[in-house]
N, C-alpha and C positions, 0 to 999 in steps of 0.2 A: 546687757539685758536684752536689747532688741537681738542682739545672736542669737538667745536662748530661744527667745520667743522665736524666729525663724527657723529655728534648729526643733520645736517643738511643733509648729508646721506642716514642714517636712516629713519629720516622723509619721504625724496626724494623716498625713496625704497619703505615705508608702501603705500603712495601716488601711485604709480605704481602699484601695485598691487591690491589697491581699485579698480585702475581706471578702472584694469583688470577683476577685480570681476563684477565690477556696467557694463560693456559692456558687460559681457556673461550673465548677470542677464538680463539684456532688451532684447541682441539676444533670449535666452529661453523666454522672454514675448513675444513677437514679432512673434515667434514660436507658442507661445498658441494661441495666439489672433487667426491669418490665421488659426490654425484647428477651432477654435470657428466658425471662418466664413464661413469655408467651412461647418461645421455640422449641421451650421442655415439654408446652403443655401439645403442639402440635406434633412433635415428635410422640407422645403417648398417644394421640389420636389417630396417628398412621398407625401404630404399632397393634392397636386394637381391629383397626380397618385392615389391618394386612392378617391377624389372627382368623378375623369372620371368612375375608376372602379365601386364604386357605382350607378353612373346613370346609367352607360351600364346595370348591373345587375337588375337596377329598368325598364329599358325599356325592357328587354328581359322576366322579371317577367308579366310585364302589358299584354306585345305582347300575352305568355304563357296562360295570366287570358284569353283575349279577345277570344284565341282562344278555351281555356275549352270551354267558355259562349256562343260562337256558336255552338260547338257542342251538349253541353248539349239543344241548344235551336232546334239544325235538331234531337237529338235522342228524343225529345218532339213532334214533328212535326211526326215522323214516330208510336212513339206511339200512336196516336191518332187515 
């Protein structure tokens, strides 16, 4: 009997301890996951900050040509 009972224990303790395990094992997932999320959500924040920064850049390129193109087109006009 007292085997059983120490053999039931035992079990009871290894059992404890799983339980211990397998709950810090999901807090650390749980943990990964939230940075995952958060790394998706800044990854789309660059990705929309790098969209704006290129158009700004293409409109300020266009503004830039338009304005060569004028001038090239009065330094034409005064050559003549």
């Amino acid at each position: 009997m007292e085997e059983k009972t120490a053999e039931t224990g035992s079990l009871q303790g290894s059992l404890r301890k799983e339980e211990f395990i397998s709950t810090r094992l999901k807090a650390a997932l749980a943990l990964k996951e939230e940075r995952k999320k958060e790394a998706k959500i800044k990854v789309v924040e660059l990705e929309a900050w790098m969209v704006k920064t290129i158009s700004e850049v293409m409109i300020r390129a266009m503004e830039e040509f338009k304005a060569s193109f004028k001038m090239r087109n009065l330094n034409v006009g005064f050559g003549q």
